[in-house]
C-alpha positions as CSV (number, residue, x, y, z in Angstrom):
1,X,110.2,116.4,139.0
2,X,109.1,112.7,137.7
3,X,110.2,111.2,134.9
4,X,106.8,112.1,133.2
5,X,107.6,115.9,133.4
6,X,111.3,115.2,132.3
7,X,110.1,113.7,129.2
8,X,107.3,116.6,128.5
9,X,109.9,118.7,129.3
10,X,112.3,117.4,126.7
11,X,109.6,117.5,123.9
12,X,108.1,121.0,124.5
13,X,112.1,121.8,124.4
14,X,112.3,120.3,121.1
15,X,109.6,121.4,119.8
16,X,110.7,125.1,120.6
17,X,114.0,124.6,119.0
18,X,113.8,122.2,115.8
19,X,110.0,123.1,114.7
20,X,109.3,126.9,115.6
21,X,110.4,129.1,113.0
22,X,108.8,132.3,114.4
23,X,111.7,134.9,115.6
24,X,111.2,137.3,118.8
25,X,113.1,140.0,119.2
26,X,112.6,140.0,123.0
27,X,113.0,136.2,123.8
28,X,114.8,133.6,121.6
29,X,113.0,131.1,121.1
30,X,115.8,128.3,120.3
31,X,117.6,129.5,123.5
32,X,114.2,129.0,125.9
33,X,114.1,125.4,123.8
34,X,117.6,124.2,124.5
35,X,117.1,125.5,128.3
36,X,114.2,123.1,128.2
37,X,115.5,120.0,126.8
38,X,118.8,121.0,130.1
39,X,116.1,120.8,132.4
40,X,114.4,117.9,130.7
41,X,117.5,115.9,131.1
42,X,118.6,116.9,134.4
43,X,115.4,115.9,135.8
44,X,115.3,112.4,134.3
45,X,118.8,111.7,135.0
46,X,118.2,112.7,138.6
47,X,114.8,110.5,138.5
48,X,116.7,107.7,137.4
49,X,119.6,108.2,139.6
50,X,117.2,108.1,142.6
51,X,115.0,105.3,141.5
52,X,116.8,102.8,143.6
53,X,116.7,104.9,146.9
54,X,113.1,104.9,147.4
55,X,112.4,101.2,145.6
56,X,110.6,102.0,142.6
57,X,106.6,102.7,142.1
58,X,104.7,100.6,143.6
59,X,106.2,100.0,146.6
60,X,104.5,101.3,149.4
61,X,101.5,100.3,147.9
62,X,102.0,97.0,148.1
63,X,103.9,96.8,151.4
64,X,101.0,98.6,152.6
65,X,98.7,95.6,151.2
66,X,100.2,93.1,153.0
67,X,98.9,91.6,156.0
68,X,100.0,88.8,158.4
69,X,97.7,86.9,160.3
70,X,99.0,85.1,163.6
71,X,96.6,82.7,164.9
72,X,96.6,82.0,168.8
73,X,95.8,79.3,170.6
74,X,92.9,79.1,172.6
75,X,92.3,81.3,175.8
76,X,94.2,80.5,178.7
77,X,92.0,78.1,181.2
78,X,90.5,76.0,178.0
């Protein structure tokens, strides 16, 4: 899970706990938010936390840019 998701997660999580005032008998709703905003945080602590292992976005793009040239000298015989 990206940081992307972590942050959607937190906000849907939010949203279910703080904004919603509707009340299910069968599911509550406050505990499916707060499980949310758990696995919201989890997931961007763990994105950060892992950030540094694979270097960041962007960079086997632009390792995969970069190209070296070697210029020879002419044929032998010349």
């Amino acid at each position: 899970m990206g940081l992307g998701v972590s942050i959607i997660l937190i906000a849907v999580g939010a949203i279910l706990t703080f904004a919603v005032n509707a009340s299910d008998p069968a599911v509550n709703i406050d505990a499916v938010g707060w499980i949310l905003m758990a696995a919201g945080a989890a997931g961007a602590l763990l994105s950060l936390i892992f950030w540094s292992t694979w270097a960041g976005p962007g960079y086997w793009t632009s390792r995969r840019r970069t190209t070296t040239y070697v210029e020879e000298g002419p044929p032998p015989g010349h």
